[in-house]
C-alpha atoms as one frame of an Amber mdcrd trajectory, in Angstrom:
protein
 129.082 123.046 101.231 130.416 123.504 104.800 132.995 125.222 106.255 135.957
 124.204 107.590 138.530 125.900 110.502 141.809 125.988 108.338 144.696 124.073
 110.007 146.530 125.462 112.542 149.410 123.906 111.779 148.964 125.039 108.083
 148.444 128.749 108.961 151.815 130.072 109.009 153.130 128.167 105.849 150.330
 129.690 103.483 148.038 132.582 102.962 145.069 132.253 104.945 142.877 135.098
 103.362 142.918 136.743 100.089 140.927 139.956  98.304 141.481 141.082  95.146
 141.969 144.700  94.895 139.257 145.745  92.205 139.834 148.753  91.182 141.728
 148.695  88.209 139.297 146.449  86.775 136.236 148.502  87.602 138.485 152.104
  85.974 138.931 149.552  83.188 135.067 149.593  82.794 134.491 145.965  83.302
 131.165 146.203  86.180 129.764 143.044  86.042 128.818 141.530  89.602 131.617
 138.775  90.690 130.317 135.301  91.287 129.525 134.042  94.691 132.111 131.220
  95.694 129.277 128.320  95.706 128.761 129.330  91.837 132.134 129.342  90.935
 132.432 125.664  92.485 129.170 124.340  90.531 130.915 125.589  87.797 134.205
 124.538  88.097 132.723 120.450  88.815 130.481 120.504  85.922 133.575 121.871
  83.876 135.045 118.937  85.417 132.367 116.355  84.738 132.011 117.362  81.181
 135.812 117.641  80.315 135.835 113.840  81.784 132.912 112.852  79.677 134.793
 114.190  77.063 137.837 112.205  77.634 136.105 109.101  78.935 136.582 107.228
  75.357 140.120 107.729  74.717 141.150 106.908  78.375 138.875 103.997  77.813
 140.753 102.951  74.901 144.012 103.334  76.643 142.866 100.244  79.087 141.197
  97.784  76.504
């Protein structure tokens, strides 16, 4: 994973940075560490790869 400069063109016409406030959820008692963003995308494309292997036979009957 690389980074890459967000477009300059771009930067006016959406939020560049966001952080979540955290502090209601921590007085809420939830204290488990937040995932790093390269684990959250690992996660995310497996999700991905197994919720297409999960619908690879019915969009497979859908073309024969």
């Amino acid at each position: 994973m690389r980074y890459c400069e967000f477009p300059l063109g771009l930067k006016h016409k959406y939020q560049v940075y966001t952080c979540a406030d955290l502090t209601q959820l921590r007085e809420a008692g939830y204290c488990e560490p937040m995932m790093g963003l390269e684990e959250v995308v690992q996660r995310y494309c497996a999700g991905l790869l197994v919720g297409a292997s999960l619908l690879a036979p019915t969009v497979e009957r859908l073309f024969t």
